[in-house]
N, C-alpha and C positions, 0 to 999 in steps of 0.2 A: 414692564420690566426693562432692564438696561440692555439696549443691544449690543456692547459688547462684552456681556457674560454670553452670551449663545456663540456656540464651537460645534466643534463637527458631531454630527449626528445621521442616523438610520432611521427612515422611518417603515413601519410594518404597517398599514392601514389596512382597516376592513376586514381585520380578525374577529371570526366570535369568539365572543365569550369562553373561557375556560379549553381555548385551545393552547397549542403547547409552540414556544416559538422559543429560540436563543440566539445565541451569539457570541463563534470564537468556542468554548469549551463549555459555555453556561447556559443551562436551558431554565425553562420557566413556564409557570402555568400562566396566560394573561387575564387580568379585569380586562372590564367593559369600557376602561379608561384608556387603559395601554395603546399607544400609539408608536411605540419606538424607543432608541437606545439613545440617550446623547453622551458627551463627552466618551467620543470614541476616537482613540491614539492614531496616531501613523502606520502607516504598514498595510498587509493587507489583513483580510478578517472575512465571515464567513456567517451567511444570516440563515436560518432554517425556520419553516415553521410546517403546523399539519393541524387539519381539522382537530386533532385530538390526542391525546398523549398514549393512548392505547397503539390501536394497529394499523392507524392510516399511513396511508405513501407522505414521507417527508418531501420537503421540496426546499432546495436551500441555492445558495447564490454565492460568490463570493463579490466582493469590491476591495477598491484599492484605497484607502488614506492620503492624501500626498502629505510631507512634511512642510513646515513651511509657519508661517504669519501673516496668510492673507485671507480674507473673506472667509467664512465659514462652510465648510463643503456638506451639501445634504442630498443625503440620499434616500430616496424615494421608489420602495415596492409597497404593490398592493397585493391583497389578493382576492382572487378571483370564486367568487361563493359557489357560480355553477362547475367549473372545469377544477375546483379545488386547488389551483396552480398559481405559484407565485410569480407575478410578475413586473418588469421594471417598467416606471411612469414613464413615458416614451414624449409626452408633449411636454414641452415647455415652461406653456403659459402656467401649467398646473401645479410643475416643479416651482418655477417663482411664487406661487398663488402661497402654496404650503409653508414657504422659506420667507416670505411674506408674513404669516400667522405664527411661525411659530411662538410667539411670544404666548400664546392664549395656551397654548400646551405643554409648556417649558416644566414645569413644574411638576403638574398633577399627570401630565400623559406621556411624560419619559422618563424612564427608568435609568439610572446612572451606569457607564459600564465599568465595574468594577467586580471584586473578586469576593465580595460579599454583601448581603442585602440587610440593612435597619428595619426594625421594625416601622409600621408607617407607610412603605414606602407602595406608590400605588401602582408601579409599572408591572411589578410580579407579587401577584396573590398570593401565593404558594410559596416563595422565597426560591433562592437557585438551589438546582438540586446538583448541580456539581461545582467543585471550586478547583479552578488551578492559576499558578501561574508560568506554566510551561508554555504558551501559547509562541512565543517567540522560540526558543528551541523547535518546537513541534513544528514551526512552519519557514524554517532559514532558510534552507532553497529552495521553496515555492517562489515561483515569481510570476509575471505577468507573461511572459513567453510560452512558460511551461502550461497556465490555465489555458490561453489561446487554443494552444495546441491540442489539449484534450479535451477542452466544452466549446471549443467555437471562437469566434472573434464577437466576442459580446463585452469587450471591455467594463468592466463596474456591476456586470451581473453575468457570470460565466457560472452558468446555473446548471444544476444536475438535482436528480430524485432518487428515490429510495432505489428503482426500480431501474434507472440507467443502468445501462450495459456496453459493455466491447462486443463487437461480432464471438468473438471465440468463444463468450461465454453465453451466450444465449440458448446452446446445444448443449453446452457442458451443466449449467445450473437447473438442479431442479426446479421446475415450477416460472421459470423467468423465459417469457418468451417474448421475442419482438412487439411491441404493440402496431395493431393497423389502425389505429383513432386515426381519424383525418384531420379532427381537435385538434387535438395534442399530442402525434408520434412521441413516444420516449428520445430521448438525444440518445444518439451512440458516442461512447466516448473513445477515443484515438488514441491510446496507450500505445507506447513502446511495444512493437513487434517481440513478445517471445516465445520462441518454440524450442523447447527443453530437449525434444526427442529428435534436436537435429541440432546442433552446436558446432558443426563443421561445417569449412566451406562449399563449396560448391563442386563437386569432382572426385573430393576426397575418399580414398579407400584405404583401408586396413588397419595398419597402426597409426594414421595420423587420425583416423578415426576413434580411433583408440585413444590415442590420448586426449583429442577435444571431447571427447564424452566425459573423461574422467576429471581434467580440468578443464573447464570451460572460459579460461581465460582467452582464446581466438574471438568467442562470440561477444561477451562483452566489448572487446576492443573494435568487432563492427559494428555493433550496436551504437556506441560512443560514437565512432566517427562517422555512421552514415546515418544515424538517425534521431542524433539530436542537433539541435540549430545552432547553439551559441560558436562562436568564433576560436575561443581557442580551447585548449583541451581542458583545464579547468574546469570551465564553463558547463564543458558537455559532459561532463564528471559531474556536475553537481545537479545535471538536469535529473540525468537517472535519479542521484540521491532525493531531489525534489520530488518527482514521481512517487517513490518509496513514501516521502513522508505524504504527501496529497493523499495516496490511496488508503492509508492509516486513517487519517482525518476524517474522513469520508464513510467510513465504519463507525467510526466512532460516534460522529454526529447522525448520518441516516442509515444506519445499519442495511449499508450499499454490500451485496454479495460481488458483484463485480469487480468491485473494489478490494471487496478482501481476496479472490483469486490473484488478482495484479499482485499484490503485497507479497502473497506467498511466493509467485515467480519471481519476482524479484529478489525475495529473499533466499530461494531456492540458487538461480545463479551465480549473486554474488559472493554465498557464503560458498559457492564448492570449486571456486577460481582458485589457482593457485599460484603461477608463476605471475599474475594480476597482483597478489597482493604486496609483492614486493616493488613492482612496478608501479605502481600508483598505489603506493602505501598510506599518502595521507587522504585520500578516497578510501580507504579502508577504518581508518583509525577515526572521520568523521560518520562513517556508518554506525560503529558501535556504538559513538556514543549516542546517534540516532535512536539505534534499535534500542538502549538502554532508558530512554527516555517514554519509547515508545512502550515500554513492557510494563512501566510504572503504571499507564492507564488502561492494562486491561481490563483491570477491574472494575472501571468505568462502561466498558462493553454492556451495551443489555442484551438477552438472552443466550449470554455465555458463548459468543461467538468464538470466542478465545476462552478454551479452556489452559491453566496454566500451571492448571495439580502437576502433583509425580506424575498420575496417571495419566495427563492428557498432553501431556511434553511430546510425543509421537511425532509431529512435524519439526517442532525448533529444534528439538532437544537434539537430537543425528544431526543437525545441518552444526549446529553451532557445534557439537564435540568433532566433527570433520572439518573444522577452520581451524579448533586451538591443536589438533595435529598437524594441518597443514603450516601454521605459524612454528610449533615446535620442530619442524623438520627442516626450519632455514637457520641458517647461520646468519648472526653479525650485528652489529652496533643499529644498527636503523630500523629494528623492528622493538626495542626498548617500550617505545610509547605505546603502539600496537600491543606488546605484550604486557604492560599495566594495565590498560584499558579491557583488554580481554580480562584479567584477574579482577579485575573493579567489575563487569557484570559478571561474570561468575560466582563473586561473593553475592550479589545481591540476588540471583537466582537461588542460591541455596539459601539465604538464608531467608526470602520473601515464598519460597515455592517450592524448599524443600530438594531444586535440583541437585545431583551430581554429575557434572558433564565428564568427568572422568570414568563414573560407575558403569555397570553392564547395565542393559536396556534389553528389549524383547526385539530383534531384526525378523523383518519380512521378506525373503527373498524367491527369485524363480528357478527351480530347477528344472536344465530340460533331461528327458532322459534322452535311449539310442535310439530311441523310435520318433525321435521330434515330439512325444510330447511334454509339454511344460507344465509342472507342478507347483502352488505354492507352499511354502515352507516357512514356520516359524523356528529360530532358533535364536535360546535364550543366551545373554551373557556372554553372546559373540560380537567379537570386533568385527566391523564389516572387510578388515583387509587381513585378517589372523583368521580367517575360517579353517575350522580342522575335524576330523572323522567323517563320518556320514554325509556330513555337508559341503566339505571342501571341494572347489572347482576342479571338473574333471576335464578334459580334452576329447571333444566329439569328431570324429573323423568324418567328413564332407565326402558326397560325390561329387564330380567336377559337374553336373550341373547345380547341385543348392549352392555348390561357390561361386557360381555364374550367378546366381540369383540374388545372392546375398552383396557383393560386389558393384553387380551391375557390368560387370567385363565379363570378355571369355580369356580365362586365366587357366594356362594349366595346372594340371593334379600331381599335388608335389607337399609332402609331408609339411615341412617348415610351414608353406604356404596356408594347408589347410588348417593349421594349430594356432598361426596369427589370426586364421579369421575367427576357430572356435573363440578362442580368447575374447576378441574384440566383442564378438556377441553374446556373448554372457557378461561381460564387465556392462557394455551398453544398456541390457537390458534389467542389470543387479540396479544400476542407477537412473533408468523409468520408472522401476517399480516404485523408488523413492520421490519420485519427483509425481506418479500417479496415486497412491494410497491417501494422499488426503487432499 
């Protein structure tokens, strides 16, 4: 064949038969031919494969594309029949060896990367069973920085499994526990520090507590600045956003549990910032249209990880009707975009799912009684900041030592005192129970 039709290509070798491998948003059953994807674009992108399409641990990679009109860029994973793990050709001579032949496989043992499959075609048996072309939306602030930082410094194969986890979630997640293979440890992956049930700085007591529980715009802004890389503020605004969208992807391709807790914290703290969203409003106004892209492909999810009936709205649904109040309650010309853009996913919630983020919804809350202890309580068709009768927050009077306790000082006993700190602990803990229930 001509060697300059050959362009960048992936190759997957050493797949059986009738297992399941993709790439980017599209999966596939493979022949006994199947060797790889060619005519694969610029950018980055995203290989998975698994003994079988049923219940095996995925094992997926990402690489980078460069742009450009030089030499053809190939990349080369195998995999590994005894350890079932995918991994990158690491010698040389082997990579030249393949980039060498490919001519022999151009044809019949790569599958073209595109958004739908011809009959014929021998790289996928089974045809794709998913199609999109969001893959560039889905993945704008990923970048190379960002995969470093949470799979390792493995440039062109920044690999993870079904099974990878963050430390936090390995106690938290049913059933997912550290592995001690001496094979193959699972990777821990290095997400963005967040701990919900502490959002204040360091010292903090009473009402400043108080208010960074309720908006957690302090913590985002240390987050941004001390723990992401990029140089200017931008930058590190868009890593968070990157994270958000990797952990999505990452779900959706290996149906990674770890991955889906990240997503919720993140979406847990960004949607309940407030004096944040004004401040970095076009960090805001590219979330939505993030999450709004992102919501289109639940239905892609397999085993309904994302449920997104009426009935299973339970986590988004409170977060996102607590942003379009907190957007309703500023004033001024600069939130325009942000307030289209909220009414643009709003319509398509309701009308892809039936939401109303304006309607009542079923609230979970804690009530403590005077004896300390804490009850929980369902109440229907309540606003979480209009609670009235039987349920409305009451004022617990403190002895100076639980306000010693609670504080962390020796604070004298003094009415005002003891009323900011009932206040602050029940607002704090109205909004763990949110951020713990699912």
């Amino acid at each position: 064949m001509d060697p300059s039709t050959i362009n960048n290509c992936v190759l997957l070798l050493n797949l059986p038969p009738n297992a399941l491998a993709g790439i980017d948003l599209l999966s596939f059953t493979t022949s006994s031919r199947f060797r790889g994807i060619k005519n694969v674009p610029p950018g980055l992108h995203f290989v998975f494969a698994a003994s079988n399409s049923a219940f095996s641990v995925r094992q997926g990679a990402w690489f980078y594309v460069s742009p450009g009109t030089g030499s053809p860029q190939v990349f080369v994973k195998k995999w590994d029949e005894k350890t079932e793990v995918l991994v990158a050709e690491t010698a040389q001579t082997e990579v030249l060896r393949w980039k060498a032949n490919l001519g022999s496989i151009w044809k019949d043992g790569l599958t073209p990367y595109r958004q739908t499959v011809q009959e014929g075609d021998s790289g996928a048996e089974d045809g794709w069973s998913e199609e999109s072309t969001d893959w560039g939306r889905l993945t704008s602030r990923i970048s190379p920085t960002i995969l470093s930082r949470i799979c390792g410094l493995n440039p062109d194969h920044w690999s993870l499994t079904s099974a990878s986890s963050a430390t936090q979630d390995t106690e938290q997640i049913p059933g997912l526990e550290t592995s001690n293979s001496t094979v193959h440890p699972e990777k821990e992956l290095m997400f963005l520090p967040i701990d919900l049930k502490q959002t204040w700085r360091k010292g903090a007591t009473g009402r400043e507590r108080t208010e960074a529980a309720q908006d957690r715009t302090w913590f985002l802004g240390d987050l941004i600045d001390n723990h992401c890389q990029a140089k200017d503020t931008r930058g590190r605004e868009s890593e968070v956003l990157g994270e958000l969208q990797f952990a999505f992807l990452m779900v959706l391709t290996l149906n990674n549990n770890s991955c889906l807790e990240q997503w919720k914290r993140l979406l847990r703290l960004l949607l309940t910032c407030q004096q944040a969203v004004k401040d970095r409003s076009q960090m805001f106004l590219e979330l939505l249209k993030i999450l709004r892209v992102q919501l289109s492909h639940c239905a892609d999810l397999e085993g309904e990880l994302f449920d997104m009936g009426e009935a299973g709205g339970g986590f988004l649904k409170p977060l996102l009707s607590k942003f379009r109040k907190t957007l309703d309650d500023f004033d001024g010309d600069w939130k325009a975009n942000l307030v289209d853009e909220m009414q643009d996913l709003q319509d398509y919630l309701q009308q892809e799912f039936g939401w109303e983020l304006d309607g009542s919804y079923v609230k979970r809350g804690m009530l403590e009684l005077e004896d300390g202890e804490r009850v929980e309580m369902d109440v229907n068709g309540a606003d979480e900041d209009d609670e009235l009768g039987d349920y409305a927050p009451v004022v617990v009077d403190l002895t100076p030592e639980q306000l010693r306790l609670l504080t962390g000082s020796d604070v004298g006993y003094s009415k005002d005192t003891t009323r900011g700190a009932a206040d602050s602990s029940e607002e704090e803990a109205e909004l763990d129970e949110m951020d713990t229930r699912y």
